[in-house]
C-alpha positions, 0 to 999 in steps of 0.5 A, a space after each residue: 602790551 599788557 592787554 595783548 597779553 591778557 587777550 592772548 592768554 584768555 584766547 589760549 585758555 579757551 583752546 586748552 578748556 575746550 580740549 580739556 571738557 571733550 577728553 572725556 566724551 572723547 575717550 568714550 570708546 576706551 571708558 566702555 571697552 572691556 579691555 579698560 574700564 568696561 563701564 556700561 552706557 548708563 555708567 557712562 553717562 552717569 559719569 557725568 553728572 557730577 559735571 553737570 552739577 558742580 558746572 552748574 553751582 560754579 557758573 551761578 555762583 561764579 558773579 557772587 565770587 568775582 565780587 569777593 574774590 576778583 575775576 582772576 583768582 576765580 579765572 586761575 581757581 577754574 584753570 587749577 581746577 581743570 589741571 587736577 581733573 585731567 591728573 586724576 583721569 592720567 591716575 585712574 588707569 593705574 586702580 582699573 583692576 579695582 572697578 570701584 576705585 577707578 570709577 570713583 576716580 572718574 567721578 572726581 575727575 569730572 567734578 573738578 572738570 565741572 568746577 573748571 568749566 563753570 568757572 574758567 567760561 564764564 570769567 572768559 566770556 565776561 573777560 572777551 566782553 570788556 576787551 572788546 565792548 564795541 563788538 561783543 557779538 564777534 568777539 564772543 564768537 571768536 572766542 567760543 570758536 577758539 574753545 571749539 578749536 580745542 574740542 576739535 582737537 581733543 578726539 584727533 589726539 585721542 585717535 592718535 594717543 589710542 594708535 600709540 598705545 597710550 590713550 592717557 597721552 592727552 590728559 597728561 598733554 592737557 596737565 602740561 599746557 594748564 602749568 604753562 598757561 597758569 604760569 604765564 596768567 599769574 604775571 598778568 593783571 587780568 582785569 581789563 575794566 571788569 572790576 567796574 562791572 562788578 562792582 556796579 551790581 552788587 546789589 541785589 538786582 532781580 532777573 528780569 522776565 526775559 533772562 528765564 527766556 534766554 535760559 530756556 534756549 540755553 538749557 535746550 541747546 545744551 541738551 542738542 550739543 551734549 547728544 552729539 557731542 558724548 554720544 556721536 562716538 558710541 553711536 558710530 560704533 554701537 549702531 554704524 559699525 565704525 572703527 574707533 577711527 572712523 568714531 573719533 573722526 566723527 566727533 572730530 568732524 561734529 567739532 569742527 563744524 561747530 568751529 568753523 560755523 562761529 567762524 563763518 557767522 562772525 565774519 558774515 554778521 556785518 552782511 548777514 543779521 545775526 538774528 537770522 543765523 540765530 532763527 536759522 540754525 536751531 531748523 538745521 539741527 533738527 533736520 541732522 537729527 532726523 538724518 542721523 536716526 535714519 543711517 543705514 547700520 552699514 553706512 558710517 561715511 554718512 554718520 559723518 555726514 550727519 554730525 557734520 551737518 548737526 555741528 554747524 547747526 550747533 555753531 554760534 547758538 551758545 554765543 550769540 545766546 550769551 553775547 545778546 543775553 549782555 547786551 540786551 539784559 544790561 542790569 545784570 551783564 556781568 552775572 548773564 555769562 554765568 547764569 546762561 553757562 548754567 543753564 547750558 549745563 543743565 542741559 548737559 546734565 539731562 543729555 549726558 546722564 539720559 540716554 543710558 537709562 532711556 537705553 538700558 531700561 525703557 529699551 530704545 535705540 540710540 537712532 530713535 532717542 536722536 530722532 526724538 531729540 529732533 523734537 527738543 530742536 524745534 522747540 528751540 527753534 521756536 523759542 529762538 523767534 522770542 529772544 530775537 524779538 527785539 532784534 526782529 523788530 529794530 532791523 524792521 524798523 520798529 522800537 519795541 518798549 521805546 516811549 515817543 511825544 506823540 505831538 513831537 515829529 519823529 526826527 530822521 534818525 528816529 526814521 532810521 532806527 
């Protein structure tokens, strides 16, 4: 019963994470409406930043402090932390007289959200992983569906809070359902055989060769992810002409598919190899990237079209990025989740805070800086090949870095494998 209760409690932290880290991309078009807090593009994206950067240090960090710390305080530290983020987001609407005040108050916010971020998904993912040891892969995906379900949700309560008049009704949601979930983590031992895992790698252990691999691809994914995700909405509106509506309903769909997509893909793995989805998908999001540049000002219906595509390109990349990185770098499992969100934000970092300047001082269009994004997909797409090496090769047959008796038969499981 008490596992129960910690798998359900890690599953609804997930939503309300994913709910809490696209309020801010959500509410883009009140963030630079003159009407409210009339911020530039670049002040926009600058906004960012300081996520990006304290995401980054929490998630390298995040190994080193389960140690000392235990992974629930370092679970109930991120979650507190995503609480004082969205308080301050509901505070700052009362200082939007004094531009500076309020910025800065953003800025706080989205520090906090960084230091949540990157330390509430990384003890999920380790969390996930030691409930379900037999089927990580799965159980990641699950797991990161369940936060895109929170990321589908937050620009529906947006569009619903802007409709009411009170666009800062999902923040103070999201402060409600962090005191709830706070409340009932705290009774809970949140442990589940992680301890062990910890324990055994605390000493120095240097990253192997192939972990520089799988942190490419999560950089360059995050760099995907973060251009529809903060700028789909603005560029519905700014380049298609669409009502705030029709923008929320585009990022909305963008989530939706990314959600739906780690559901498809985790329950066809059994029928489907996993590192075919995985080769797979990174082609797909270059293809909507091409197909988002090249929408005709008037046509918003295919702006969500586009996005739609592009999110199902993005769906199971991250997971299974972090679900292979566990199983295959097995030396250091427990510092994999962290060190990959890492990265992930780095490639959040570049996308968020990139494309205000490359707007604003090289002059480009936002059509053209997603075509060119098309590029950083097909590098991902390549690299994508080197991390499923090893996994290309097993399901053909093959035991890359296995040592054999040449005089000794093979035997028929070897055959097999």
């Amino acid at each position: 019963m008490a596992q129960r209760n910690e798998i359900a409690a890690v599953y609804v932290a997930a939503v309300i994470q994913g709910l809490a880290l696209v309020t801010f991309p959500a509410a883009s078009t009140v963030f630079t409406s003159p009407q409210h807090y009339g911020l530039s593009s670049t002040e926009y994206g600058s906004m960012f930043v300081p996520q990006a950067i304290t995401a980054i240090s929490a998630s390298l960090l995040g190994a080193g402090l389960i140690r000392r710390l235990g992974i629930k305080r370092i679970y109930l530290l991120g979650l507190t932390a995503n609480l004082v983020s969205m308080a301050l987001l509901f505070l700052s609407q009362f200082f939007i007289s004094d531009a500076r005040v309020a910025y800065s108050m953003l800025l706080l916010a989205t520090t906090s959200l960084g230091i949540g971020f990157g330390l509430t998904v990384p003890a999920l993912n380790t969390f996930t992983a030691a409930f379900f040891p037999q089927k990580i892969d799965s159980a990641v995906l699950v797991l990161n569906a369940l936060l895109g379900l929170g990321t589908v949700l937050a620009p529906v309560f947006v569009a619903v809070f802007i409709g009411l008049g009170i666009w800062w009704g999902l923040p103070v949601l999201a402060v409600v359902l962090l005191l709830a979930l706070l409340l009932f983590s705290l009774s809970l031992p949140l442990r589940a055989g992680t301890n062990k895992t910890a324990q055994s790698q605390q000493g120095k252990t240097a990253l192997p060769a192939r972990f520089w691999i799988f942190a490419a691809f999560a950089l360059l994914y995050g760099i995907c992810e973060t251009m529809n995700g903060n700028w789909a909405s603005l560029y519905m509106t700014q380049r298609l002409g669409a009502s705030t509506t029709f923008a929320s309903l585009a990022l909305t769909i963008f989530w939706g598919t990314v959600t739906a997509g780690r559901i498809l893909f985790a329950a066809i793995g059994r029928w489907f190899p996993e590192y075919r989805t995985y080769q797979g998908l990174p082609l797909l999001v270059a293809v909507a990237f091409v197909f988002v540049a090249f929408i005709p000002k008037s046509d918003p219906f295919l702006g969500i079209l586009a996005f739609g595509l592009a999110g199902l390109g993005c769906s199971a990349l991250l997971p299974l990025t972090i679900s292979s990185g566990q199983k295959e770098l097995t030396a250091i499992a427990a510092s994999v989740p962290g060190g990959l969100i890492a990265f992930y934000q780095m490639g959040y970092g570049i996308a968020a805070f990139g494309v205000g300047p490359l707007q604003q001082k090289a002059g480009l269009s936002l059509a053209t800086i997603f075509g060119s994004a098309a590029i950083v997909a097909l590098v991902m797409s390549a690299l994508s090949f080197v991390v499923t090496r090893h996994l290309d090769m097993s399901a053909s047959g093959l035991q890359p870095q296995t040592k054999r008796n040449p005089i000794r038969p093979s035997t028929a499981k070897e055959k097999i494998l």
